[in-house]
N, CA, C and O atoms as a Maestro MAE file, in Angstrom:
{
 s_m_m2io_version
 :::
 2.0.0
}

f_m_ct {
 s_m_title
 :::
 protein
 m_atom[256] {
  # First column is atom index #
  i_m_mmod_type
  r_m_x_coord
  r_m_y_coord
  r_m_z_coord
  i_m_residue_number
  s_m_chain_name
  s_m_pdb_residue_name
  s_m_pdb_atom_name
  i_m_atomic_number
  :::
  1 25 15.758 -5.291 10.256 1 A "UNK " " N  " 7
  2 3 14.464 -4.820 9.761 1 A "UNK " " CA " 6
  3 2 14.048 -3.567 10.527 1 A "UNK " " C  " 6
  4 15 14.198 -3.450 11.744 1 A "UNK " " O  " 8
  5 25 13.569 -2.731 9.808 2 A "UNK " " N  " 7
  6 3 13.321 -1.495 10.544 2 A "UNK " " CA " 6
  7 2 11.650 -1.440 10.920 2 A "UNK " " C  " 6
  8 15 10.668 -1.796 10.267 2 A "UNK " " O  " 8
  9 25 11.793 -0.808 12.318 3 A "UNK " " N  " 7
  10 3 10.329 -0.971 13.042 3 A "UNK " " CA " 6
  11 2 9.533 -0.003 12.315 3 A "UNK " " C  " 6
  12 15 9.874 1.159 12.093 3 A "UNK " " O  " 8
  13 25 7.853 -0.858 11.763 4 A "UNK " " N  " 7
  14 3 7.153 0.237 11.217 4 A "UNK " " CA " 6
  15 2 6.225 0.765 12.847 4 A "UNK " " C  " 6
  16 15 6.031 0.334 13.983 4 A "UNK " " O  " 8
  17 25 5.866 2.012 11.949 5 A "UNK " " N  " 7
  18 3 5.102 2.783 13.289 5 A "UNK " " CA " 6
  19 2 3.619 3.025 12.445 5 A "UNK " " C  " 6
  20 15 3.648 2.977 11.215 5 A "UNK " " O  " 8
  21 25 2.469 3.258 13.081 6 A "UNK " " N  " 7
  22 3 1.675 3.682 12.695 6 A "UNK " " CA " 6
  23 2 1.183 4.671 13.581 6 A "UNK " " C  " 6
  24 15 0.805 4.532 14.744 6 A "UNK " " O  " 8
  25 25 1.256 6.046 12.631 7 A "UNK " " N  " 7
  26 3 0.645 7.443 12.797 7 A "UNK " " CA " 6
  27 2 -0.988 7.455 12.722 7 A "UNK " " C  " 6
  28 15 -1.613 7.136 11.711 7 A "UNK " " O  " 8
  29 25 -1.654 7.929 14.117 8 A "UNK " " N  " 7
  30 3 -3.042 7.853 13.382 8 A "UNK " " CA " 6
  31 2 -3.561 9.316 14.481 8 A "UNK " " C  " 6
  32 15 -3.645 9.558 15.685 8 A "UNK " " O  " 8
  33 25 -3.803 9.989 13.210 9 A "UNK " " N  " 7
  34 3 -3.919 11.511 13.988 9 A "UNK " " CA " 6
  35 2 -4.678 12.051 13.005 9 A "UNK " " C  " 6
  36 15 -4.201 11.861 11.887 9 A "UNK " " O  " 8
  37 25 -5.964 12.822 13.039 10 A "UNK " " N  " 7
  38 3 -7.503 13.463 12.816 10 A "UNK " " CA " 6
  39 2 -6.616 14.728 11.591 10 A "UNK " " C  " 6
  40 15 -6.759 14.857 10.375 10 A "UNK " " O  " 8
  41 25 -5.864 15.361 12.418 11 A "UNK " " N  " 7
  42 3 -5.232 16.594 11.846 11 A "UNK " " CA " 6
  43 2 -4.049 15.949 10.827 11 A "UNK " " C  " 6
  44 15 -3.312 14.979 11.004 11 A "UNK " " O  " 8
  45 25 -4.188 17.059 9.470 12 A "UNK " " N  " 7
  46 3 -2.907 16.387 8.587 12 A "UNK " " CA " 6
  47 2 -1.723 17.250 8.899 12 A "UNK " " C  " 6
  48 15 -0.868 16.584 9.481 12 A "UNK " " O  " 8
  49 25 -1.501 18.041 8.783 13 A "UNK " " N  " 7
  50 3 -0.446 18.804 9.588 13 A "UNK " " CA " 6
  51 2 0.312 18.251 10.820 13 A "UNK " " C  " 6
  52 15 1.499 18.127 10.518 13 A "UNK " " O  " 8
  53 25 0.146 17.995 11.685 14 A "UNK " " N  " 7
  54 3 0.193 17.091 12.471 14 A "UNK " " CA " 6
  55 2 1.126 15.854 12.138 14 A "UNK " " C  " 6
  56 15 2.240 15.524 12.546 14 A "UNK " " O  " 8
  57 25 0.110 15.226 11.113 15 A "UNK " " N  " 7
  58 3 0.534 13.740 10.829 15 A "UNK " " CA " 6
  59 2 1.735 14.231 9.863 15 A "UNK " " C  " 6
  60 15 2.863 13.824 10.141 15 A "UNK " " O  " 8
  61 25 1.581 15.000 8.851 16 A "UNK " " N  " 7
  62 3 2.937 15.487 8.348 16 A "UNK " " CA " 6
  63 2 3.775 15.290 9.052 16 A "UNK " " C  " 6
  64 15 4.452 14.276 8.883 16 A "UNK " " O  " 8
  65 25 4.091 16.290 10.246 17 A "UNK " " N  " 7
  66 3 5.184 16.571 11.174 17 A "UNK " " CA " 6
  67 2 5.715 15.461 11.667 17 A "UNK " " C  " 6
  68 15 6.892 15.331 11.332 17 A "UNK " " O  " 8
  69 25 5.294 14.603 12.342 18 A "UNK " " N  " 7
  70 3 4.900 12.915 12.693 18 A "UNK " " CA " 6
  71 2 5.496 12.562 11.518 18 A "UNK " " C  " 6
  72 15 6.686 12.584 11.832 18 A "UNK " " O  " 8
  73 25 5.435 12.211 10.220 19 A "UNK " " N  " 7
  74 3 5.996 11.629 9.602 19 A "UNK " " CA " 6
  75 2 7.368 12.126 9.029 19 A "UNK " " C  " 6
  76 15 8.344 11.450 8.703 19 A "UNK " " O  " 8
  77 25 7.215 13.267 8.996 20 A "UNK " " N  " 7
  78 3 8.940 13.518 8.604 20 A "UNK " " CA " 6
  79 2 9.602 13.189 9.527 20 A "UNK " " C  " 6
  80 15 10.538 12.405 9.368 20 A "UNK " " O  " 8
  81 25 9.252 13.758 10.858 21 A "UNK " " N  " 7
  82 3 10.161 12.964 11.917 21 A "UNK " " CA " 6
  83 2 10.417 12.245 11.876 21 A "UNK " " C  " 6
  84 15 11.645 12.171 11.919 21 A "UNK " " O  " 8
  85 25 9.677 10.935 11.754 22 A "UNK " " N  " 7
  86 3 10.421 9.804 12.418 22 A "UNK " " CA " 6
  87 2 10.438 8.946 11.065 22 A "UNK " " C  " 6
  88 15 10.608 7.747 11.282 22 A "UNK " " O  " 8
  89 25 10.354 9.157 10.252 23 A "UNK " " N  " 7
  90 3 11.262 8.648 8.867 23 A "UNK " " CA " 6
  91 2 12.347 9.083 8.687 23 A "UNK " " C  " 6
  92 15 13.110 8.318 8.098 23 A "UNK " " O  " 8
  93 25 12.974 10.645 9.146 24 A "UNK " " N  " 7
  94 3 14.214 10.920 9.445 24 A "UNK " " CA " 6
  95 2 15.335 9.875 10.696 24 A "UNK " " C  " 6
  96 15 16.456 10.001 11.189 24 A "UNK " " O  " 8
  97 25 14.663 9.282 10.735 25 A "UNK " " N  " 7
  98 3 15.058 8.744 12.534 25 A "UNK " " CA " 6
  99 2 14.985 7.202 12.130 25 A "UNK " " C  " 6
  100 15 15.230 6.337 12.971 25 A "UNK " " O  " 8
  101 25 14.538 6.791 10.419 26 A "UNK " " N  " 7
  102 3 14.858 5.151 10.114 26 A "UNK " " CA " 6
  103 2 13.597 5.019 10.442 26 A "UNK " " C  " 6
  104 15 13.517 3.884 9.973 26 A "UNK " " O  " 8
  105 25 12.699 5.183 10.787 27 A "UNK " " N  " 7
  106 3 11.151 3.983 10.925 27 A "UNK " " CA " 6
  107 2 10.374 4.404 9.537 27 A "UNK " " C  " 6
  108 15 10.266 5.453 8.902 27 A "UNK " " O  " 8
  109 25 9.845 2.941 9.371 28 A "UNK " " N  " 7
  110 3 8.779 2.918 7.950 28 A "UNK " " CA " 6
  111 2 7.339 3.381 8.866 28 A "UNK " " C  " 6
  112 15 6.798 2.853 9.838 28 A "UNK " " O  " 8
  113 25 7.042 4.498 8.140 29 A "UNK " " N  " 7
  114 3 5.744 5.053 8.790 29 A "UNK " " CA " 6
  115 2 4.380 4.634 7.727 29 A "UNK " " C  " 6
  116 15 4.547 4.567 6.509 29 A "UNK " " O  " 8
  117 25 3.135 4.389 8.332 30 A "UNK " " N  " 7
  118 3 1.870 4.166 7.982 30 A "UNK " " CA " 6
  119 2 0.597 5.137 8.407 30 A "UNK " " C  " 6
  120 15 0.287 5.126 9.598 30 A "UNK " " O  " 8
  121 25 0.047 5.748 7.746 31 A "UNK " " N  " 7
  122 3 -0.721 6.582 8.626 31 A "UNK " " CA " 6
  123 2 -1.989 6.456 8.374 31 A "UNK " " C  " 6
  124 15 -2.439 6.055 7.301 31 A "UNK " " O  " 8
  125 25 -2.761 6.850 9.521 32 A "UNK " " N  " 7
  126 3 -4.453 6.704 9.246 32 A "UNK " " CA " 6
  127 2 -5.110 8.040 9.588 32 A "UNK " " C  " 6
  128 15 -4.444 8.856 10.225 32 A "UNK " " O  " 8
  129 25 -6.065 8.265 9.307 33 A "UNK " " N  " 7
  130 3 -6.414 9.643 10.381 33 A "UNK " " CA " 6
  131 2 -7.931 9.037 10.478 33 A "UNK " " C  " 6
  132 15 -8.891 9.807 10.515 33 A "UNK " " O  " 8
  133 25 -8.061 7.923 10.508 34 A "UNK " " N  " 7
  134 3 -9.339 7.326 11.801 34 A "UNK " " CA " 6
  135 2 -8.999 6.074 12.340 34 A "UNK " " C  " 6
  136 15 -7.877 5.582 12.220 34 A "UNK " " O  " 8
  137 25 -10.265 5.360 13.137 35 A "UNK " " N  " 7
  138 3 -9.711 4.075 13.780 35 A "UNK " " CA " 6
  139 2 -10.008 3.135 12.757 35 A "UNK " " C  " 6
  140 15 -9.400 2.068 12.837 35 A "UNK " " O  " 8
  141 25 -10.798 3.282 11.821 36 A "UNK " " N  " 7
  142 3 -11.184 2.522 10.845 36 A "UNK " " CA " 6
  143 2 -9.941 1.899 10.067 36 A "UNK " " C  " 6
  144 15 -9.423 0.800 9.867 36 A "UNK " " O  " 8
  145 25 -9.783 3.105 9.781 37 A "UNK " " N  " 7
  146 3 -8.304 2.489 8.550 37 A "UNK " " CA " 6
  147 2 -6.955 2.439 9.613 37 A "UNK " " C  " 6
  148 15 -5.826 2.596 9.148 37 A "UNK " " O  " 8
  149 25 -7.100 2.284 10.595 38 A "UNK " " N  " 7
  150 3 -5.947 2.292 11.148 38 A "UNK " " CA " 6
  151 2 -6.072 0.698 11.629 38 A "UNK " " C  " 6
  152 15 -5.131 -0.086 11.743 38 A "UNK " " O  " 8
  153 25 -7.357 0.452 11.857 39 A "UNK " " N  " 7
  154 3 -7.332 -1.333 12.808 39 A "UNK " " CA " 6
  155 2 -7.223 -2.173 11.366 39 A "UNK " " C  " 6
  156 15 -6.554 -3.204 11.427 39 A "UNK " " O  " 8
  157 25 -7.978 -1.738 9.722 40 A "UNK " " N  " 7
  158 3 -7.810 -2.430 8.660 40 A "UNK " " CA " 6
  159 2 -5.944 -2.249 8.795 40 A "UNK " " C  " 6
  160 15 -5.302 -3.286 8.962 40 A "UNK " " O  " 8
  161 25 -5.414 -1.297 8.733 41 A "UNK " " N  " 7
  162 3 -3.913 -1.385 8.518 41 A "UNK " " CA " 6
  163 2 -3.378 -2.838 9.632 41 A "UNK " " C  " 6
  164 15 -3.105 -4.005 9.353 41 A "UNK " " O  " 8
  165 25 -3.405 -2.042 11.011 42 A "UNK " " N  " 7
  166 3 -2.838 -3.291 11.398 42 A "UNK " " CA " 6
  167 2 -3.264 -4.803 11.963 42 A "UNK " " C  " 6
  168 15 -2.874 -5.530 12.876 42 A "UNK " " O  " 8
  169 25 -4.434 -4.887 10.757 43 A "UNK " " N  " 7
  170 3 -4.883 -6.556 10.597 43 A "UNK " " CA " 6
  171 2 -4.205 -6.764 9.079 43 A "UNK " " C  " 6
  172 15 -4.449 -7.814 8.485 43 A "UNK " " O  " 8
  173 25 -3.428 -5.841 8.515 44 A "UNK " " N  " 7
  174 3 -2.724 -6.064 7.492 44 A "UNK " " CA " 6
  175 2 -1.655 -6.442 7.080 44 A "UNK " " C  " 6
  176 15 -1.279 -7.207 6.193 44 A "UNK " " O  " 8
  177 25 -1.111 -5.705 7.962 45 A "UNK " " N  " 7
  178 3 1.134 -5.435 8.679 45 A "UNK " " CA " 6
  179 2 1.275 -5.506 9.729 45 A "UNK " " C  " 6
  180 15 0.459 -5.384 10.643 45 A "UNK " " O  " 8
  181 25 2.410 -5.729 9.741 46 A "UNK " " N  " 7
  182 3 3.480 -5.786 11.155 46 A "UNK " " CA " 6
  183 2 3.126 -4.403 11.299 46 A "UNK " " C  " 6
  184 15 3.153 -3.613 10.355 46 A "UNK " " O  " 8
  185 25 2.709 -4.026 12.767 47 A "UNK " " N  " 7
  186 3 2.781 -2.979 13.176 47 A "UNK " " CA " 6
  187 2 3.921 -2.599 14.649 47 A "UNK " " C  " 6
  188 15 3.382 -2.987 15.686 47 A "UNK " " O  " 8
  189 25 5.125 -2.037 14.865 48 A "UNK " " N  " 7
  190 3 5.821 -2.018 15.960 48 A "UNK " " CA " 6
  191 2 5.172 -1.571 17.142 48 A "UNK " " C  " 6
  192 15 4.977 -2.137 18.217 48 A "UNK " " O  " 8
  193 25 4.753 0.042 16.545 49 A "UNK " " N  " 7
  194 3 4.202 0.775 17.326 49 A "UNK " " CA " 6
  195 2 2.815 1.541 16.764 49 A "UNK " " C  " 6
  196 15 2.250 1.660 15.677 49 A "UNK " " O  " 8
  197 25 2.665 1.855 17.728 50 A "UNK " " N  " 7
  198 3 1.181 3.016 17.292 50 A "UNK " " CA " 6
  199 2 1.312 3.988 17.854 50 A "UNK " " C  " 6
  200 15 1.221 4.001 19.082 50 A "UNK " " O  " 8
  201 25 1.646 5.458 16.913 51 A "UNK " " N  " 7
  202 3 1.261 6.561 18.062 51 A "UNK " " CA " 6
  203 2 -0.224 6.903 17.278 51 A "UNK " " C  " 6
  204 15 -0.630 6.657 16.142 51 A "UNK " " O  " 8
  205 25 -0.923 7.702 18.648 52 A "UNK " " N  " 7
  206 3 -2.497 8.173 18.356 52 A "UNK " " CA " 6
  207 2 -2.972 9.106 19.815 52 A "UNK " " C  " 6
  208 15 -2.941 8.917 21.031 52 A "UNK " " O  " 8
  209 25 -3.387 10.131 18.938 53 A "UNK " " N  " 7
  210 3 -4.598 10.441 20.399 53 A "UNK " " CA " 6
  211 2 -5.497 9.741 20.823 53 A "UNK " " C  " 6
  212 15 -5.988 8.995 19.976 53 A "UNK " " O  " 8
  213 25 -6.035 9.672 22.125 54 A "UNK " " N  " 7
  214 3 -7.023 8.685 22.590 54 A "UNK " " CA " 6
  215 2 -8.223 8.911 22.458 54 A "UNK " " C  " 6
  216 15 -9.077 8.151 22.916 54 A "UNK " " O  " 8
  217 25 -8.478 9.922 21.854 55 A "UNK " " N  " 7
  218 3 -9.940 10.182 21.239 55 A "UNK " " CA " 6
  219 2 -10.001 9.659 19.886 55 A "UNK " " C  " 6
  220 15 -11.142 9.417 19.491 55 A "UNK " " O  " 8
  221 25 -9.042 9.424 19.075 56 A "UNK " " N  " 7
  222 3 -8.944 8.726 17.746 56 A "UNK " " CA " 6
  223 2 -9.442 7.287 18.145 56 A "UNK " " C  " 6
  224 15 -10.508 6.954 17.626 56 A "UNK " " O  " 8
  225 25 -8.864 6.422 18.949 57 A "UNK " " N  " 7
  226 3 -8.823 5.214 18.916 57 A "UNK " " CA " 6
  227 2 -9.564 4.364 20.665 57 A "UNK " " C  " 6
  228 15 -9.292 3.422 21.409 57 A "UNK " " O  " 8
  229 25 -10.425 5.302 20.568 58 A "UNK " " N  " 7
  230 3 -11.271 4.848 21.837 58 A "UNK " " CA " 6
  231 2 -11.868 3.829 21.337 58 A "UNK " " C  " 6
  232 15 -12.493 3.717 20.282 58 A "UNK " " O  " 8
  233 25 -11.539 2.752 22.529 59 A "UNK " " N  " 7
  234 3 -12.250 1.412 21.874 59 A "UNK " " CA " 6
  235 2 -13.303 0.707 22.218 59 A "UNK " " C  " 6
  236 15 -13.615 -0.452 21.943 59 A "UNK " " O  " 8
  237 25 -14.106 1.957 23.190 60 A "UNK " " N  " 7
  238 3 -15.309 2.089 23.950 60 A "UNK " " CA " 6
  239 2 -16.481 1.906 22.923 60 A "UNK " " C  " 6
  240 15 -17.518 1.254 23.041 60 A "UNK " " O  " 8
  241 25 -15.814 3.006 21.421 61 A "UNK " " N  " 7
  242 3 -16.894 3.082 20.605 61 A "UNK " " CA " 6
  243 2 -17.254 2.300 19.793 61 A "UNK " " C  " 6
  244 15 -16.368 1.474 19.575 61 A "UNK " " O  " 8
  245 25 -18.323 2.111 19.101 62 A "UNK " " N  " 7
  246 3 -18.567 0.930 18.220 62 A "UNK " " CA " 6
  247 2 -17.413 1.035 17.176 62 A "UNK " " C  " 6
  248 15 -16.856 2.132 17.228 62 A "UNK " " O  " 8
  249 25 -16.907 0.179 16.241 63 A "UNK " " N  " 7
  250 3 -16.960 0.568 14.612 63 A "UNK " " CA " 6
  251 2 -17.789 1.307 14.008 63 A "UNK " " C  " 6
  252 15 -18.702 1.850 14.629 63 A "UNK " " O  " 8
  253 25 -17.609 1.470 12.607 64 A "UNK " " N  " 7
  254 3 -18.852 1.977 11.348 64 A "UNK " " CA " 6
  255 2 -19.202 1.049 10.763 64 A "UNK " " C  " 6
  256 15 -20.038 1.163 9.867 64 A "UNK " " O  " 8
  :::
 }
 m_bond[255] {
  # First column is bond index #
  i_m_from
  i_m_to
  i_m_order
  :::
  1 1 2 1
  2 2 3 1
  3 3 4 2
  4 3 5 1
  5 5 6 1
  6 6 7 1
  7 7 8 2
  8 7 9 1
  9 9 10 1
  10 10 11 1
  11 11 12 2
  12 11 13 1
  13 13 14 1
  14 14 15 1
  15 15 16 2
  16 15 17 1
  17 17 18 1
  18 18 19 1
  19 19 20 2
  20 19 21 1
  21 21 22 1
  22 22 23 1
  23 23 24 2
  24 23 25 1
  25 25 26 1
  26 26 27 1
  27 27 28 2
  28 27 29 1
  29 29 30 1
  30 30 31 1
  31 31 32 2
  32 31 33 1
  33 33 34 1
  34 34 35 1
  35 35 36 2
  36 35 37 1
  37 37 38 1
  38 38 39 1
  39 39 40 2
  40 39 41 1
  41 41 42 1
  42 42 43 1
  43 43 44 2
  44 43 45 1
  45 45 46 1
  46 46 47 1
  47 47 48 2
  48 47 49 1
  49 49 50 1
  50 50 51 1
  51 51 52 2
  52 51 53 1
  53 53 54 1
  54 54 55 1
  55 55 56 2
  56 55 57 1
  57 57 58 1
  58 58 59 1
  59 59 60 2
  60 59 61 1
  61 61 62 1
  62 62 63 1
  63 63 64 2
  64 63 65 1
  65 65 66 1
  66 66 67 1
  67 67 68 2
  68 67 69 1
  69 69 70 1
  70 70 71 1
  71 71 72 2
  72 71 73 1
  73 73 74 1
  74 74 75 1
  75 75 76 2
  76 75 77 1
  77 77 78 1
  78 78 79 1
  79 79 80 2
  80 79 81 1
  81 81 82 1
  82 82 83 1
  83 83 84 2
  84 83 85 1
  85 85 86 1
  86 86 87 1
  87 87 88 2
  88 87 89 1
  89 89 90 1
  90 90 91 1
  91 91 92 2
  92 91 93 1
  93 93 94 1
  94 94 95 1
  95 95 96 2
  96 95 97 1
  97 97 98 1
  98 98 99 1
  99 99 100 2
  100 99 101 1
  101 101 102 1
  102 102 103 1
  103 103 104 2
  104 103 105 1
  105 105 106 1
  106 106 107 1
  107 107 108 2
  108 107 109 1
  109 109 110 1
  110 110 111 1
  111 111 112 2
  112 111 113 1
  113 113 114 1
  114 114 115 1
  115 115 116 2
  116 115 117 1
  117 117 118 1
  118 118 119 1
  119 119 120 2
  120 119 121 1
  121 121 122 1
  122 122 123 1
  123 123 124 2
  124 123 125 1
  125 125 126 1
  126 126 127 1
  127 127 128 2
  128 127 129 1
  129 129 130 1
  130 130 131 1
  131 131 132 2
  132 131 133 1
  133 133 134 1
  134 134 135 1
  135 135 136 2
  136 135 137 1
  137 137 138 1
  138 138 139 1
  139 139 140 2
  140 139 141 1
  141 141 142 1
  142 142 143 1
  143 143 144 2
  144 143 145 1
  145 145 146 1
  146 146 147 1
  147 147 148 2
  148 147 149 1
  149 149 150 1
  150 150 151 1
  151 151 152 2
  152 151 153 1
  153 153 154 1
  154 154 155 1
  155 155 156 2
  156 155 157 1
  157 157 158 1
  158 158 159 1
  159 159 160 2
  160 159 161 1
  161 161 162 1
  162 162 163 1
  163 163 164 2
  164 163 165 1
  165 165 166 1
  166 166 167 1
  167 167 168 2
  168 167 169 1
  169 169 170 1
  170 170 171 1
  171 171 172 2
  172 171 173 1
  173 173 174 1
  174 174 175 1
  175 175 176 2
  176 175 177 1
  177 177 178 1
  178 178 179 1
  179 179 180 2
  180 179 181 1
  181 181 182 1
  182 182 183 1
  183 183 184 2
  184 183 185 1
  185 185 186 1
  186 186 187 1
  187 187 188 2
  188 187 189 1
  189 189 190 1
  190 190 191 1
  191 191 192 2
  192 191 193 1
  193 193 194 1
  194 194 195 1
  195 195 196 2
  196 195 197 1
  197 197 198 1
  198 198 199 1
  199 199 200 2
  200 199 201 1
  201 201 202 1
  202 202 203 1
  203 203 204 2
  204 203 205 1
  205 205 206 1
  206 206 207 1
  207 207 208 2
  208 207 209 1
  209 209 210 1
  210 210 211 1
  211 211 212 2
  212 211 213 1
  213 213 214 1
  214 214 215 1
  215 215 216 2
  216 215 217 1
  217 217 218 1
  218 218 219 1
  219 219 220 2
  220 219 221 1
  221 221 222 1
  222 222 223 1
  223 223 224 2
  224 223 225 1
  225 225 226 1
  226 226 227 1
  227 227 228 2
  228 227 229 1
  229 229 230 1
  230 230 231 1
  231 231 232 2
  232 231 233 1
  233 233 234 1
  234 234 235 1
  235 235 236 2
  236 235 237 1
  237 237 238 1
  238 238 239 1
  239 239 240 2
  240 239 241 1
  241 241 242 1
  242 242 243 1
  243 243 244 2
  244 243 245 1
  245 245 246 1
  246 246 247 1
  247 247 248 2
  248 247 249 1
  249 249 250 1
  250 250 251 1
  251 251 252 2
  252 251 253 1
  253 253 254 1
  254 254 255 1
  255 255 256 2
  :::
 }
}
């Protein structure tokens, strides 16, 4: 089974780049570009990994 990753990055360009990569490289990619849809994603799926900036997914801050 191949490890999914979840991309969660503000900028789409970015997350583009991020995703061609590492779908070239065999991982099933998921992407969010907030924390919102990124914590609904992985209360959804198997998530392997998470890449993210830490200003995306500070968990200091409330929800919406």
């Amino acid at each position: 089974m191949r490890k999914q990753i979840l991309i969660v990055e503000e900028n789409k360009e970015e997350l583009r780049k991020l995703r061609k990569l590492l779908s070239r490289e065999g991982y099933n990619i998921m992407t969010a570009m907030d924390k919102d849809t990124a914590i609904e994603i992985c209360q959804n799926l198997d998530i392997s990994f998470i890449l993210s900036s830490t200003s995306i997914l500070d968990l200091k801050k409330p929800l919406k």
